[in-house]
C-alpha positions in Angstrom: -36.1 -42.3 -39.1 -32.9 -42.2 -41.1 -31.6 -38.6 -41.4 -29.3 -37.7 -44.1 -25.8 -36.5 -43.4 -26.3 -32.8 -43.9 -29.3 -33.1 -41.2 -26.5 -34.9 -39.3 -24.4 -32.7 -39.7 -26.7 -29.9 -38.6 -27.6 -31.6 -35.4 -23.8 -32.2 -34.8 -22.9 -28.8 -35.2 -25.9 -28.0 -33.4 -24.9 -29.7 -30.0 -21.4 -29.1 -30.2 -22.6 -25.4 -29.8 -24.7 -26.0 -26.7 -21.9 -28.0 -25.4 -19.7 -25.0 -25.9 -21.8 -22.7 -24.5 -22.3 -25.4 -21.2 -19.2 -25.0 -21.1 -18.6 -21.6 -21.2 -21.4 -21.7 -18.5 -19.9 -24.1 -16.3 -16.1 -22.0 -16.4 -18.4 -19.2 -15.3 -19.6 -20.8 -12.2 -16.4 -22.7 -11.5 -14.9 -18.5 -11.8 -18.1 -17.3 -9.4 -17.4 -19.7 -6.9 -13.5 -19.3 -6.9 -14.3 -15.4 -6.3 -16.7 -16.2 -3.3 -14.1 -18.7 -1.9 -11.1 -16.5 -1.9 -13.2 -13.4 -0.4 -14.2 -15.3 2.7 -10.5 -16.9 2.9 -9.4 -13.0 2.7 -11.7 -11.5 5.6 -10.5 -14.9 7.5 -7.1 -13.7 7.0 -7.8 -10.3 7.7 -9.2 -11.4 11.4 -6.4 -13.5 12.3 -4.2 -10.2 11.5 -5.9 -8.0 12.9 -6.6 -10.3 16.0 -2.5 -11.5 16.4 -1.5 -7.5 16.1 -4.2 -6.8 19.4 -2.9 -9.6 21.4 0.6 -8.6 20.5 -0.3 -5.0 21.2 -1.8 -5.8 24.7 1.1 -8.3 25.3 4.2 -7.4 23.4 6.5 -9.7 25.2 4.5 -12.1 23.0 6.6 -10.9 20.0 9.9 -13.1 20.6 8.3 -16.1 20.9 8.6 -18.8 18.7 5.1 -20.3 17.2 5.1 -23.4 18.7 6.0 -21.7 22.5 3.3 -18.8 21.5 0.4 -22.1 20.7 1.4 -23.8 24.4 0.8 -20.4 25.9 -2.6 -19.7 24.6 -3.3 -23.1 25.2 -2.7 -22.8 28.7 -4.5 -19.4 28.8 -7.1 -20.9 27.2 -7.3 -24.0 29.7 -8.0 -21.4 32.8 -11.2 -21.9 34.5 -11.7 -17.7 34.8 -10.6 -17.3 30.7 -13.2 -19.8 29.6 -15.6 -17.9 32.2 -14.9 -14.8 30.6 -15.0 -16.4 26.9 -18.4 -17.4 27.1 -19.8 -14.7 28.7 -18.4 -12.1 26.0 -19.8 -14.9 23.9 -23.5 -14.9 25.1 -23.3 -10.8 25.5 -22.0 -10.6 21.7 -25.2 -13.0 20.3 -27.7 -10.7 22.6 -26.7 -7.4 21.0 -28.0 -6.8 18.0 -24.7 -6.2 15.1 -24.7 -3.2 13.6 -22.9 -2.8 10.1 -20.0 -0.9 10.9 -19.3 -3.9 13.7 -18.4 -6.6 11.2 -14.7 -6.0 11.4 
């Protein structure tokens, strides 16, 4: 079972090659899933934009409001009885119609 250095060698050179290229493999999926992270982190930013410019565009009194006093308000809209009402029923009506592609956004 003793090998001589040049097969040694070989088998060295060998597996430093396949380490390289698991590697290489590896930096490839680490890339993949750094792409697929930042694209759902970009359509969650593009809600919460598009979403802040509607309520500021059916309430633009909301505008000069610092971001702590603009939290407590939601959070007392939020906290109404007829709000939550309304919530979950536009809730159970969105899960009951069937998405169509162009409604993603």
């Amino acid at each position: 079972m003793n090998k001589s250095l040049e097969e040694l060698q070989k088998e060295y050179e060998e597996n430093t090659a396949k380490l390289e290229q698991e590697r290489r493999k590896l930096r490839r999926l680490e890339n993949r899933k750094a792409y697929l992270e930042s694209g759902s982190r970009k359509q969650r930013s593009h809600r919460l934009i598009t979403r802040g410019a509607a309520i500021e565009s059916v309430m633009p009194e909301v505008k000069i409001l610092t971001e702590q006093e603009f939290y407590s308000l939601m959070e007392r809209i939020s906290e109404w009885q007829p709000v939550q009402n309304m919530v979950r029923l536009t809730v159970e009506k969105h899960n009951q119609t069937p998405v169509s592609p162009k409604d993603g956004d």
